[in-house]
C-alpha positions as CSV (number, residue, x, y, z in Angstrom):
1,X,29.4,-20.2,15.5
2,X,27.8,-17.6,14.0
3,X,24.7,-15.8,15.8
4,X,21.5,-14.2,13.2
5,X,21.4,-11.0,13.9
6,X,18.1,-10.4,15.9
7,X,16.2,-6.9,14.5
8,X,14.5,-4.6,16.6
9,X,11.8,-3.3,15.3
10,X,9.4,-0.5,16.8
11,X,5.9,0.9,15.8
12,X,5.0,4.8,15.4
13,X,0.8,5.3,15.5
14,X,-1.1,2.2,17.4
15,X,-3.8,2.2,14.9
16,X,-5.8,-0.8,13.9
17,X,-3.3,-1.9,11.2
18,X,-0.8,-1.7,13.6
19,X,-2.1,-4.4,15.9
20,X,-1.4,-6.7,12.2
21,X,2.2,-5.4,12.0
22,X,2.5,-6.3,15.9
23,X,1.2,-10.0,14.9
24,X,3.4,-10.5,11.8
25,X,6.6,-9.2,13.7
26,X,6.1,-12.0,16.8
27,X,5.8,-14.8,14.0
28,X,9.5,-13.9,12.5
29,X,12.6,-15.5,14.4
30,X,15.0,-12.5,14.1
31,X,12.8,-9.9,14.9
32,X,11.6,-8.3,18.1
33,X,9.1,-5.6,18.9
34,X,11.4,-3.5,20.9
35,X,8.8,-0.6,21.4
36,X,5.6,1.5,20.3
37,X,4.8,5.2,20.3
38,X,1.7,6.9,20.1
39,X,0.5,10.5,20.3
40,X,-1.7,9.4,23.0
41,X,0.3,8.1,25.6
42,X,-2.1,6.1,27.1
43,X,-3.3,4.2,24.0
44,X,0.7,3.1,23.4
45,X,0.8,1.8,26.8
46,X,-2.0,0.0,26.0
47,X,-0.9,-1.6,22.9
48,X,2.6,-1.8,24.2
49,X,0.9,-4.0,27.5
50,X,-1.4,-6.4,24.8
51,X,2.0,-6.8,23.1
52,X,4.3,-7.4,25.6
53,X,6.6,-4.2,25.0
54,X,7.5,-1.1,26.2
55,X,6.1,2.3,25.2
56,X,7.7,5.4,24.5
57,X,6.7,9.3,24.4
58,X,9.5,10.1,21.9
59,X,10.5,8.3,18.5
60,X,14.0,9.8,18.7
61,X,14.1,8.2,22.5
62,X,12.5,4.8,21.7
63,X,15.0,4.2,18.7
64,X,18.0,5.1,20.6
65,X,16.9,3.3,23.9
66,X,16.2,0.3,22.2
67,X,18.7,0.3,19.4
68,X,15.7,0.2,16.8
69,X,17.1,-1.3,13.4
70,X,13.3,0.0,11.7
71,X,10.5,1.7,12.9
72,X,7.0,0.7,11.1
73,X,4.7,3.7,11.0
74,X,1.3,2.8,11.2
75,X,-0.4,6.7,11.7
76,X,-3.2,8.0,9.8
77,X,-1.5,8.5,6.5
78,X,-1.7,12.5,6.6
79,X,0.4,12.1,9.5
80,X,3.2,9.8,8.3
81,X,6.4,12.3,7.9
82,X,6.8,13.4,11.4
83,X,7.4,9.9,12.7
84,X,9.3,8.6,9.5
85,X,11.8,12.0,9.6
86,X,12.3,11.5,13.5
87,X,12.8,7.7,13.2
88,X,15.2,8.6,10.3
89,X,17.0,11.3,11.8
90,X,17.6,9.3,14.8
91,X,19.2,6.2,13.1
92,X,16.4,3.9,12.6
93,X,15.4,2.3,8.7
94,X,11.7,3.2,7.9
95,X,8.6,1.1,6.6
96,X,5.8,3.6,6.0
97,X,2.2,1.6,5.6
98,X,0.5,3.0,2.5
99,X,0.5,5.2,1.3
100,X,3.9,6.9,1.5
101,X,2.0,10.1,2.3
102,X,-1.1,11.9,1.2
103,X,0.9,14.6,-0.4
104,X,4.2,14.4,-2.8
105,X,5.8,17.3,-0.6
106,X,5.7,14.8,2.5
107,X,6.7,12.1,0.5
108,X,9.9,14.2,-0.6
109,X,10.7,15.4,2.3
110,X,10.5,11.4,4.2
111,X,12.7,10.1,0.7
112,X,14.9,12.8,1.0
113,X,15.2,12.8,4.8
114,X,16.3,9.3,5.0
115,X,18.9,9.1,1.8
116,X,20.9,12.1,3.9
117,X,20.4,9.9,6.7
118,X,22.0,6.6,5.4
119,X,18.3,4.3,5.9
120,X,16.4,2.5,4.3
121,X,12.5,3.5,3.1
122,X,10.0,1.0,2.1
123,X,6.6,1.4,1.9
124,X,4.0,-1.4,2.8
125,X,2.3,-3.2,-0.1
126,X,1.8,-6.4,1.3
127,X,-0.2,-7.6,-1.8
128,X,2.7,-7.8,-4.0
129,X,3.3,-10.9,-2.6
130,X,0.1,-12.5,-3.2
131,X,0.6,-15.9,-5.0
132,X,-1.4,-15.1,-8.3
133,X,-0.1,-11.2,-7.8
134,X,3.4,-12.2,-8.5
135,X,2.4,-15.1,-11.0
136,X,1.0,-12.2,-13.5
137,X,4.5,-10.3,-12.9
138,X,6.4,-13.5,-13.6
139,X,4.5,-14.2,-16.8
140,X,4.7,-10.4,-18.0
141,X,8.8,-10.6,-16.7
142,X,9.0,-13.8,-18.5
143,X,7.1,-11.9,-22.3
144,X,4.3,-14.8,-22.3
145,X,1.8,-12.1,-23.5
146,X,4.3,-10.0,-25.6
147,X,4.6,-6.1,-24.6
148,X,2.1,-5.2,-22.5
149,X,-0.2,-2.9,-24.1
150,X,-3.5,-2.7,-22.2
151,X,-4.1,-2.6,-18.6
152,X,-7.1,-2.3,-16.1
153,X,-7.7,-2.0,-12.7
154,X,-11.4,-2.0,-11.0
155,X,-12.1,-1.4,-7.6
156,X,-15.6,-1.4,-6.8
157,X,-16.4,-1.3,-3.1
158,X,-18.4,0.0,-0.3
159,X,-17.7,2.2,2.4
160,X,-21.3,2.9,4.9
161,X,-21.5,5.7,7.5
162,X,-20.2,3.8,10.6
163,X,-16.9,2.9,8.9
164,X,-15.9,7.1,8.4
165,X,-17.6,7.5,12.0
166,X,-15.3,4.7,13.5
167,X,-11.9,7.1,13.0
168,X,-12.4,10.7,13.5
169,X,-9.6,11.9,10.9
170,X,-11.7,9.9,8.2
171,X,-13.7,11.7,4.8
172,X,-11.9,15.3,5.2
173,X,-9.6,16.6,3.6
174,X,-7.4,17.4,6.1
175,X,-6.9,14.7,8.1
176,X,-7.3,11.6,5.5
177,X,-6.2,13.6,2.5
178,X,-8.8,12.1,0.0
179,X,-10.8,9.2,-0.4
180,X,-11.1,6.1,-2.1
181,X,-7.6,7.0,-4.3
182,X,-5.8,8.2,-1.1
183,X,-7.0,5.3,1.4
184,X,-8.5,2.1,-0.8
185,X,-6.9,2.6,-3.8
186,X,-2.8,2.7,-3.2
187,X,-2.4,-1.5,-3.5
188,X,-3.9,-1.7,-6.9
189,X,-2.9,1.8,-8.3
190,X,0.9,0.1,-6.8
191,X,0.1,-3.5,-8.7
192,X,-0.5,-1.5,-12.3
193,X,2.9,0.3,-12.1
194,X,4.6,-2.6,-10.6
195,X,3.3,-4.2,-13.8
196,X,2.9,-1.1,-16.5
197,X,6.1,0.8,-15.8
198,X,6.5,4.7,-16.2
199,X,3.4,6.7,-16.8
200,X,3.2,9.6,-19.3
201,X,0.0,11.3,-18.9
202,X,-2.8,10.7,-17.2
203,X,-6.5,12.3,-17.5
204,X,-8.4,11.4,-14.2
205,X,-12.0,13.0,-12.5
206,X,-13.4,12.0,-9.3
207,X,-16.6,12.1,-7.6
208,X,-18.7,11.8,-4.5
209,X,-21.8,9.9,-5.5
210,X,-23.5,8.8,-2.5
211,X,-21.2,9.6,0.8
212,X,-22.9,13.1,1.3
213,X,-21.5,13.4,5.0
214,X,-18.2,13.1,3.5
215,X,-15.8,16.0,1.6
216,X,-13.6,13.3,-0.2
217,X,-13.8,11.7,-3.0
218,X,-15.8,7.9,-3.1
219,X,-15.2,7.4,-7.1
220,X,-12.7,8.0,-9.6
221,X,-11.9,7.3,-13.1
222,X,-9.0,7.7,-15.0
223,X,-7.2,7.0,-18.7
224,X,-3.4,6.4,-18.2
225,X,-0.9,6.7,-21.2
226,X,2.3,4.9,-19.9
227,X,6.3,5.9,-21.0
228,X,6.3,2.3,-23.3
229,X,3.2,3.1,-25.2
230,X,0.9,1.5,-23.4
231,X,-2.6,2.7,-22.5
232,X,-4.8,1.8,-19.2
233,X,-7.5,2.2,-17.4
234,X,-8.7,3.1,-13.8
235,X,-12.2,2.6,-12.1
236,X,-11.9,2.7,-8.1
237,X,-15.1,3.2,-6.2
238,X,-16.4,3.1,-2.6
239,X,-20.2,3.1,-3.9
240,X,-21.5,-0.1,-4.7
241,X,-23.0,-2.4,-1.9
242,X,-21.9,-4.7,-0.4
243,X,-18.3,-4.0,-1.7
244,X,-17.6,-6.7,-4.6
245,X,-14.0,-6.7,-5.8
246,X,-10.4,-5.5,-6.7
247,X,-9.0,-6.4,-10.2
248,X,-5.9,-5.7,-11.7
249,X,-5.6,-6.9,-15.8
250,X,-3.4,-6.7,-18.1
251,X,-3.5,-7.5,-22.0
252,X,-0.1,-8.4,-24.4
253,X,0.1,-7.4,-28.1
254,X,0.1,-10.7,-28.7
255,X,-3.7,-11.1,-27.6
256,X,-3.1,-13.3,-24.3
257,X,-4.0,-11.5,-20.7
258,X,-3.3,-12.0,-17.4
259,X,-5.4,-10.8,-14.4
260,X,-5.6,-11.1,-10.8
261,X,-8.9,-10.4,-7.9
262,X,-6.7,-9.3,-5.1
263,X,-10.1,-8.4,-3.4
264,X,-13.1,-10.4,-3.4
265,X,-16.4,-10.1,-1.3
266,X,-16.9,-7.1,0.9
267,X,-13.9,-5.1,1.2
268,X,-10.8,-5.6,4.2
269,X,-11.6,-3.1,6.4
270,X,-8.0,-3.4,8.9
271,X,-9.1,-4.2,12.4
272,X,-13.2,-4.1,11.7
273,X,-13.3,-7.9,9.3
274,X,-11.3,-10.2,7.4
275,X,-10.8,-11.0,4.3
276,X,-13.6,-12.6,2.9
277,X,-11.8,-14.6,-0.5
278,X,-8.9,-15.5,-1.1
279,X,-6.7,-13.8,-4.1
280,X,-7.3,-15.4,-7.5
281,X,-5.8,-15.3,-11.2
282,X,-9.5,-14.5,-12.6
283,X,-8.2,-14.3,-16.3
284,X,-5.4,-16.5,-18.0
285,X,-5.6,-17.0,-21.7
286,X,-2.1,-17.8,-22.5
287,X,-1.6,-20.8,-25.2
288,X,-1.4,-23.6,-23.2
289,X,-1.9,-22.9,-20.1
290,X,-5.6,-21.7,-19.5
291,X,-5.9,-25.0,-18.1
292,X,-3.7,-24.0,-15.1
293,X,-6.8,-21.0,-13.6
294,X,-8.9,-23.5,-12.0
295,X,-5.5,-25.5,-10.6
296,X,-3.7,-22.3,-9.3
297,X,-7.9,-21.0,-7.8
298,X,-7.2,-24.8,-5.8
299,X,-4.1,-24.3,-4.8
300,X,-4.7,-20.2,-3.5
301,X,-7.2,-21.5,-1.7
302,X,-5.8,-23.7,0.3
303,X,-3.3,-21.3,1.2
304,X,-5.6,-18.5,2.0
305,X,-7.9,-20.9,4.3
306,X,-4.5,-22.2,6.2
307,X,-3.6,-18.7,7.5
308,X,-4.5,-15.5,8.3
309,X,-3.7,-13.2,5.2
310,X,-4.2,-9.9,6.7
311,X,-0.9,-11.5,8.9
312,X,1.2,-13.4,6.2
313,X,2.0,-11.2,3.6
314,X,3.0,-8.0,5.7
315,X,4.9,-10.8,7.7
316,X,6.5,-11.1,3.9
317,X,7.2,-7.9,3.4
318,X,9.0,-7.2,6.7
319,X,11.2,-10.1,6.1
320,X,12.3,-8.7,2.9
321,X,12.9,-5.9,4.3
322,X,15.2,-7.2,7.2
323,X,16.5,-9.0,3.9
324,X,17.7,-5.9,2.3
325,X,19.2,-4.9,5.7
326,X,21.2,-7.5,5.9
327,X,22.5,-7.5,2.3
328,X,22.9,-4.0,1.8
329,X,20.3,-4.2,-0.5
330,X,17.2,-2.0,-1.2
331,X,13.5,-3.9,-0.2
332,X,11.4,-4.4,-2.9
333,X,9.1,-1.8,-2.4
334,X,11.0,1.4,-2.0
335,X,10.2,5.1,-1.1
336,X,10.5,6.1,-4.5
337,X,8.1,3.1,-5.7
338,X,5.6,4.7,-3.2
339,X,5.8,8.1,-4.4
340,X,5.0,6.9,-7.8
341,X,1.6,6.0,-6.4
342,X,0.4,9.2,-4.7
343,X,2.5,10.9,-7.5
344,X,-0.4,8.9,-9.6
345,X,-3.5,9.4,-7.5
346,X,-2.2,13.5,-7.1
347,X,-2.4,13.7,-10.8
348,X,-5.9,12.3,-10.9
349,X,-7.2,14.9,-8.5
350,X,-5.1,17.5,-10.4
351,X,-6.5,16.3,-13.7
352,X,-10.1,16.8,-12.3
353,X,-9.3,20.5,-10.7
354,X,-7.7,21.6,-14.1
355,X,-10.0,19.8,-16.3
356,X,-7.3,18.5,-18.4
357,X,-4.5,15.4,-19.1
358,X,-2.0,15.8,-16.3
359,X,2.0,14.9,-17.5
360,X,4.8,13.1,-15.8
361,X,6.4,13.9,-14.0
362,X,4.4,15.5,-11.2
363,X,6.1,18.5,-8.5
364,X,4.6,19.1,-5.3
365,X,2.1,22.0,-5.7
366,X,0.8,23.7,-2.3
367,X,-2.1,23.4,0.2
368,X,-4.1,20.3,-0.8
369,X,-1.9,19.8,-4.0
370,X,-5.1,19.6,-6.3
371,X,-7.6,17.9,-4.0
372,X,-10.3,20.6,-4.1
């Protein structure tokens, strides 16, 4: 009789997302939360007592007591490479939450760090599993709107006072990094590579417009030209009350588009509110099959309103990354695929600084590599 193999999996930084990864793990059969660390002690006993696990005051310890097959880290994203290098360098596979890092320099050290250990990185973009998420891919995959040639992504959102009071490392440099591209922005700027491919050049300016308590950036804009030819376009904001949508679209040469909402409402705010609608295919014009929008609207629906989202689709994403594990395979969102995304938002603040079109590909520059 063969036995599944049962993974343990640990969490480094007990931050509100990490109370979701905590949540997702218990609902998978071969997976165990084996242990949490924290640079406060006493907030990863905390988490570790409300989870029913045991709480450590060294990664390197907590992946060789517990034999840790992947440590999730779940820190402020400024301070994501200590805990993925240690976990690496002791052993343990590595699921960063997004994104990879604020900076490409701690994203090449994490990528290169684990490929000389012999683990696996992924980085956590739960949305790519989003029912009408993947349907655009499969209908791009399958050439139902010819070569992509236009895409858009618009973010418009709000962010009020209490939210960048309720975290003290929030809206500095320093300790977030950036602003609405560093922190908001990763899952859609992820969704129009996943889609678009290889970018070229990109000419990008941010702004604050109305977050003066704030140093980061609340808005940016930004015209992409991609490796195939084609062009897009980037509007990500944290300025507009109450905080209405995320859209990513994308148009074929042969006229039809595609599009998902992967955000509707006010925006998810991880451990302050849910999400408020579920993900829809807002835009289908492919011959024959516009009647399908308001059938696929049903069926997402019925899906979002049956479960809890914020749950399900990093429960997804963790499977498929046990899946890789156990194939020998690489998870569907790797290192390098995260990189591409701060590699993207980097140029955009790099573009702004310089005043001019930024090209691909991007090497880490010092200090705040552009921000300011």
């Amino acid at each position: 009789m063969i036995t599944e193999k049962i993974y343990n999996i640990s969490i480094a930084g007990c931050s509100k997302v990490a109370h979701l990864h905590a949540k997702a793990i218990r609902n998978i059969p071969n997976a165990r939360l084996a242990g949490v660390w924290n640079r406060t002690t006493t907030k990863a006993e905390d988490f570790a007592t409300l989870y029913k696990t045991r709480s450590y005051t060294d990664i390197s310890d907590m992946v060789k007591e517990n034999n840790s097959d992947l440590v999730i880290v779940c820190t402020a994203h400024p301070y994501h490479k200590l805990p993925a290098v240690e976990a690496a360098l002791a052993g343990a596979n590595v699921l960063v939450e997004k994104p990879l890092a604020s900076d490409l320099q701690d994203c090449d050290d994490i990528i290169q760090t684990c490929k000389s250990s012999s683990v696996r990185l992924g980085v956590i973009s739960q949305r790519r599993w989003y029912e009408p998420v993947k349907r655009v891919k499969l209908a791009i995959e399958k050439g139902k709107i010819g070569k992509p040639v236009l895409a858009v992504v618009n973010m418009l959102g709000w962010r009020d006072k209490a939210y960048y009071d309720s975290d003290a490392w929030r809206g500095t440099w320093k300790t977030e990094g950036g602003g609405v591209l560093v922190n908001q922005s990763p899952h859609q700027l992820d969704i129009l590579l996943w889609y678009m491919g290889e970018i070229d050049e990109v000419y990008g300016i941010w702004k604050n417009l109305n977050h003066p308590y704030i140093e980061v950036d609340d808005t940016a804009l930004a015209i992409v030209k991609f490796k195939n030819g084609a062009v897009g376009n980037i509007l990500v904001s944290n300025s507009q009350k109450p905080g209405l949508y995320g859209r990513v679209h994308v148009h074929g040469k042969n006229g039809a588009s595609v599009g998902v909402q992967t955000d509707g409402g006010a925006m998810f705010i991880a451990g302050s509110t849910g999400v408020t609608e579920p993900p829809v295919n807002d835009l289908w014009t492919i011959p024959g099959e516009e009647y399908l929008l308001k059938q696929w609207i049903r069926e997402d629906t019925v899906i979002f309103n049956n479960c809890d989202p914020t749950v399900r689709y990093i429960q997804y994403q963790i499977e498929d990354f046990l899946h890789s594990l156990g194939n020998g395979i690489d998870p569907a969102v790797t290192g390098e695929d995260g990189r591409k995304t701060v590699e993207l938002f980097t140029a955009i603040y790099r573009s702004t600084r310089d005043n001019m079109p930024v090209k691909f590909p991007l090497k880490p520059e010092a200090g705040f590599d552009g921000r300011q």
